[in-house]
C-alpha positions in Angstrom: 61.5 58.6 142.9 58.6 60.6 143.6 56.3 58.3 141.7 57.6 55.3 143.1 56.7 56.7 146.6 53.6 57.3 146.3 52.5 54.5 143.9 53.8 52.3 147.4 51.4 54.4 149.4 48.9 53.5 146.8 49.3 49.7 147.1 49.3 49.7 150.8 46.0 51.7 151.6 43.8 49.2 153.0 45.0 47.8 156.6 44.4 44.6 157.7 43.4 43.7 161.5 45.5 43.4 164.0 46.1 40.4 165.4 47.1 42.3 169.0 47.6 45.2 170.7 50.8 46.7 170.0 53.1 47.2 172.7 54.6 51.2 172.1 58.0 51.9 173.8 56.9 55.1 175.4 59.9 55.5 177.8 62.2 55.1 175.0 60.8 57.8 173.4 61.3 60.4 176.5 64.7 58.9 177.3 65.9 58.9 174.0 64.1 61.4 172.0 62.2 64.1 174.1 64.7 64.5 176.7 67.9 64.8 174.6 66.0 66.9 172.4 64.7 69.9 174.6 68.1 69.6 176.4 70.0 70.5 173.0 67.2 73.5 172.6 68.4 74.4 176.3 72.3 74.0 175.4 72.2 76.2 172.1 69.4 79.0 173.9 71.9 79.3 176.5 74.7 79.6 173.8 72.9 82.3 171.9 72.4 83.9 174.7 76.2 84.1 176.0 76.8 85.0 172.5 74.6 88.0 172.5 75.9 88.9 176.1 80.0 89.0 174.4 78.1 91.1 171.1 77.4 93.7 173.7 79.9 93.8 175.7 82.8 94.3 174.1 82.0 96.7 171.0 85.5 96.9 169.4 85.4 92.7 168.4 82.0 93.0 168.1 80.8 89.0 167.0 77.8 89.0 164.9 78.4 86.1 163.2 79.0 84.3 166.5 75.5 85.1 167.1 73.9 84.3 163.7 75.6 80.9 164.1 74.0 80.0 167.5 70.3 81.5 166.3 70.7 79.0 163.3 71.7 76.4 165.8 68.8 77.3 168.2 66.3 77.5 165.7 67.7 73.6 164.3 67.0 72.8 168.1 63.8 74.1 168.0 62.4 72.3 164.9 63.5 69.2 166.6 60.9 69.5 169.2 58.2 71.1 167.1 56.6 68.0 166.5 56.0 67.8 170.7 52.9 69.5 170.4 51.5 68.1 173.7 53.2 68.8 177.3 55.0 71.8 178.9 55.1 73.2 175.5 50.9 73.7 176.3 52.2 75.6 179.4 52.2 79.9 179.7 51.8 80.5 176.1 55.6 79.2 175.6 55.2 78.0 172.1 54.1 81.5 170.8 56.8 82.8 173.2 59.8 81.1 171.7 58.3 81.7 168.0 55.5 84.3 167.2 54.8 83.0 163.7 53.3 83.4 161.0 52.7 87.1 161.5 50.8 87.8 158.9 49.8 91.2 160.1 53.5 92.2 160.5 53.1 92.9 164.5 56.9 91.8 165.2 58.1 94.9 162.8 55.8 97.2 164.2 56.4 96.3 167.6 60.5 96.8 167.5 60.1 100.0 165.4 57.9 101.1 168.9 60.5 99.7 171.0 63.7 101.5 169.2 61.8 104.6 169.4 60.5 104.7 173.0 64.0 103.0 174.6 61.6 101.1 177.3 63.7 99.9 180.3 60.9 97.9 182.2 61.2 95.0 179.6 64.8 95.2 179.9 64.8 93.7 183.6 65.2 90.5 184.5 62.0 88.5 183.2 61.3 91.8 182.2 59.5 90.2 179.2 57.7 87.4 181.2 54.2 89.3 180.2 55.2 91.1 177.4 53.9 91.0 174.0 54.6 87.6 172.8 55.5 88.9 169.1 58.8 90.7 171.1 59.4 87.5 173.1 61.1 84.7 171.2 63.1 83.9 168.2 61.7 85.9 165.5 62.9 89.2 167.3 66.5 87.7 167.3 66.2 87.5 164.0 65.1 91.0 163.4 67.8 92.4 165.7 70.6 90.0 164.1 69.9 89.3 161.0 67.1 92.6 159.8 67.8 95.7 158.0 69.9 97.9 160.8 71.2 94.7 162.1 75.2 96.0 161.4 74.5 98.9 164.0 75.8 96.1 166.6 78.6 95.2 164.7 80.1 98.1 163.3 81.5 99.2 167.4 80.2 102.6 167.6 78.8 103.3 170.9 75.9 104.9 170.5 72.6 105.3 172.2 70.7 103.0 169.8 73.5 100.4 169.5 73.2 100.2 173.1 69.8 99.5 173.3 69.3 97.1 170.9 72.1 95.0 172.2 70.2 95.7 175.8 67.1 94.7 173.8 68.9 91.3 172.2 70.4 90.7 175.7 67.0 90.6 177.4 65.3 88.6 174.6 68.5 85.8 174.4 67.6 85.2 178.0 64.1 84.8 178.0 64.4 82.3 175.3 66.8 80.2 177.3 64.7 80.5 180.7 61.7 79.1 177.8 64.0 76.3 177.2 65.0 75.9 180.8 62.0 75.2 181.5 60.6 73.1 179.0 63.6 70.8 179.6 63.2 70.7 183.4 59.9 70.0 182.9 60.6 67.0 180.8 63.4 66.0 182.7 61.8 65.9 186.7 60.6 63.1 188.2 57.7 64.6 189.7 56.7 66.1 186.3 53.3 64.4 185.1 54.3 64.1 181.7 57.8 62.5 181.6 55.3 60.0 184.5 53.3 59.7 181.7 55.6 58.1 179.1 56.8 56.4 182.1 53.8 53.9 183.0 50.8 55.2 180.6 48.6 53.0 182.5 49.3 54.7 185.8 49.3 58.2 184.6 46.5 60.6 184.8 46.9 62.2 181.6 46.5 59.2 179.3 44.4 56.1 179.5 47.4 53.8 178.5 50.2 53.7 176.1 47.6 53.3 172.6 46.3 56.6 174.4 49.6 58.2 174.4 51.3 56.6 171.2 48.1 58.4 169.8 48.8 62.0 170.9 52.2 61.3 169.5 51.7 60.8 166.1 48.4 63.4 166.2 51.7 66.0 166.6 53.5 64.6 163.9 50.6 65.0 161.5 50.2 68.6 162.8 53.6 69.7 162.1 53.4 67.8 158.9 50.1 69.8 157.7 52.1 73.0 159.6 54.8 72.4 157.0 53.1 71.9 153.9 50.7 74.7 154.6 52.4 77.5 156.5 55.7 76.8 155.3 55.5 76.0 152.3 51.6 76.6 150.2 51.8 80.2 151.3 55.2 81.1 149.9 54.5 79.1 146.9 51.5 81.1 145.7 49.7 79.4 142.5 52.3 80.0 140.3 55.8 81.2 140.5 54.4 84.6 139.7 52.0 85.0 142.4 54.7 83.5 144.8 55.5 85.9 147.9 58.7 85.2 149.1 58.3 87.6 152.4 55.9 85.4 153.9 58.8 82.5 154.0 59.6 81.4 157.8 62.7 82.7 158.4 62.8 84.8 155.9 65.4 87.3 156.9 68.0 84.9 157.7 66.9 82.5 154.9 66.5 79.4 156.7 62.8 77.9 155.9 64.0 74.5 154.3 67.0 74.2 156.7 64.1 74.1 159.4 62.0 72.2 157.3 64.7 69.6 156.9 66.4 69.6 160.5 62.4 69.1 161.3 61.4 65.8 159.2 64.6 64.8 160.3 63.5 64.5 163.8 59.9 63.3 163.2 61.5 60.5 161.6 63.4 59.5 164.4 60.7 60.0 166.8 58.6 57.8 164.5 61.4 55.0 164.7 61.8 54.9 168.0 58.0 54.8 169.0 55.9 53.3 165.9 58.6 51.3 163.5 58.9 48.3 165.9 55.3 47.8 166.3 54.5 48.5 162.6 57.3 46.3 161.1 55.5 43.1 163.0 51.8 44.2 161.5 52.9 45.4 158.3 56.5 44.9 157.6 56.3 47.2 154.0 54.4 49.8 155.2 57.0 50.4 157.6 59.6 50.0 155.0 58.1 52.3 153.1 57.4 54.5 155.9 61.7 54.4 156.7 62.0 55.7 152.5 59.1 58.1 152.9 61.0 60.3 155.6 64.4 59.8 154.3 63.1 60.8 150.2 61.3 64.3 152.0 64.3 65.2 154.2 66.8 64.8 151.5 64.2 66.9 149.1 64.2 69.8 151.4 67.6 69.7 151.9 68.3 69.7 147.9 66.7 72.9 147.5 69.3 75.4 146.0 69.3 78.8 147.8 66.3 80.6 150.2 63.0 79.0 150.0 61.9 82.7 148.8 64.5 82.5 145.7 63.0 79.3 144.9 59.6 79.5 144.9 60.4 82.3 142.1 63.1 80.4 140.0 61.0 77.6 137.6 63.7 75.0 137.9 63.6 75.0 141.6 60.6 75.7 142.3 59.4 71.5 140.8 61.6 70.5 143.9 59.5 72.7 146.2 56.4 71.7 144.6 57.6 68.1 144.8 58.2 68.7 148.6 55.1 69.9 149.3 53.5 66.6 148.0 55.7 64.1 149.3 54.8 65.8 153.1 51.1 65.9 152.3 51.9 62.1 151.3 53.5 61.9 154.7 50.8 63.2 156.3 48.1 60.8 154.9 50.3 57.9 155.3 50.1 58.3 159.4 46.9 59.2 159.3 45.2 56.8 156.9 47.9 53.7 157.3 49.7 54.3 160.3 47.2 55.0 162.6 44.6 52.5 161.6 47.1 49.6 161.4 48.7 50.0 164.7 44.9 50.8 166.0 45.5 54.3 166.9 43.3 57.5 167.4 44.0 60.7 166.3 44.0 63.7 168.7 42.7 66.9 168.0 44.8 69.3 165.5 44.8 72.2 166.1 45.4 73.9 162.8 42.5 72.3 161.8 40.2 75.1 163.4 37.5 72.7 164.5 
């Protein structure tokens, strides 16, 4: 399968000319992708967060699964929208916000272990966490509360001092996620907004010079979340060899969720590329796009056919071909939209930002 995918890249490397400018259905693409998108992040923030609020307040039938099931559900919402590198995400730092990550230096751990000793109420307040550290901020602390080491100390009902401030703490974090989300979907959402005006009428906008302009900026965030995914995700947990693999630095890692994220992820690039770049690539090249379709459905069903934590498999030698065949087929990915895609639909690429340039 895997060679069959990317001997069809092969074949198709060199683009012919277009005949015309593509038309790109950019209001589709808000109407049916963006929008619906950061409204489910919005939905499931503000369910995690009422699921956190009923953790804490009634310790006897303490829920703690009720909240690990809404963080996975958040954190599916949110690698739906990763890709939307461009827009209110740009906006007070909200990216880093909802997900400090990687933290390579471990400033998330060393952060809470400050917090549970010094019981700060400040941060507590509403928006108390508004100019916080961003490491404390986003979905990464949920994780550590919910899912770390001392996370049964809200579970097990005892009402004691550091029970009640780390359900305070997980209270106060829940909510500034979903005012994050809030946001980013209001801001998608509003009429007045300039980039839902944008993907309106290109031409008219200020942001972008026309729909080319904007169709551009689009796939330049799939390609980053594609290169964020092979690299960050997936290269750096793999290590060389299976021995040299460190499982720790897997996103997720705690509630062992990297491919589920990887998968819910190239599952919504995909559809993001179908609604905005399949129609006008199956009129210029109708097997690149065909192959594009099998290229995005082969990677997702990889990712999800990964056995266990991406941490257990890195290590295991019979899962760990799967992760290293992963890793290719969304570096194949990658080059596709940038070397085929973009040239044959006469698109430029935006700037990328894990490039470091």
């Amino acid at each position: 399968m895997l060679r069959t995918f990317l001997a069809g890249a092969a074949l198709l490397w060199a683009a012919p000319v277009l005949a015309a400018a593509p038309d790109f259905p950019t209001e589709t693409v808000l109407t049916d992708h963006i929008q619906p998108r950061h409204a489910a992040l919005h939905q499931t923030a503000d369910r995690l967060h009422e699921a956190a609020a009923g953790l804490c307040a009634d310790a006897p039938t303490a829920d703690l699964d009720a909240v690990r099931k809404t963080f996975h559900d958040t954190m599916d919402a949110w690698a739906g929208v990763q890709h939307v590198t461009y827009g209110p995400i740009e906006n007070f730092n909200r990216r880093f916000r909802l997900q400090f990550w990687p933290d390579p230096r471990n400033v998330l751990e060393r952060e809470l272990a400050d917090l549970l000793r010094e019981q700060p109420t400040d941060i507590l307040a509403e928006n108390g966490l508004t100019f916080a550290s961003v490491a404390i901020q986003g979905l990464p602390m949920v994780e550590r509360l919910t899912f770390g080491p001392h996370a049964d100390a809200l579970a097990d009902g005892a009402d004691t001092g550091e029970r009640t401030y780390r359900c305070r703490l997980l209270e106060a974090v829940t909510a500034n996620v979903a005012a994050i989300a809030e946001g980013l979907e209001s801001n998608w959402r509003e009429t007045g907004e300039p980039w839902p005006a944008a993907f309106r009428d290109p031409a008219a906008a200020d942001l972008v010079a026309d729909d080319a302009d904007l169709a551009g900026l689009v796939l330049t965030g799939l390609t980053t979340q594609l290169q964020s995914i092979r690299d960050q995700r997936l290269l750096t947990v793999m290590g060389d060899t299976g021995d040299a693999a460190d499982p720790a630095k897997a996103e997720s890692a705690l509630s062992g969720r990297s491919l589920r994220g990887i998968a819910a992820s190239i599952g919504a690039m995909a559809e993001g590329f179908n609604l905005m770049f399949t129609p006008a690539l199956a009129a210029a090249e109708p097997e690149l796009a065909d192959l594009m379709g099998r290229a995005f459905s082969q990677t997702q069903a990889t990712a999800q056919g990964i056995d266990g934590p991406l941490g257990e498999a890195v290590t295991d030698p019979a899962r760990r071909a799967n992760v290293e065949k992963l890793a290719t087929q969304v570096r194949a990915l990658q080059q596709l939209l940038a070397t085929r895609v973009a040239p044959a639909l006469g698109l430029s690429l935006g700037f990328n930002s894990l490039d470091g340039d």
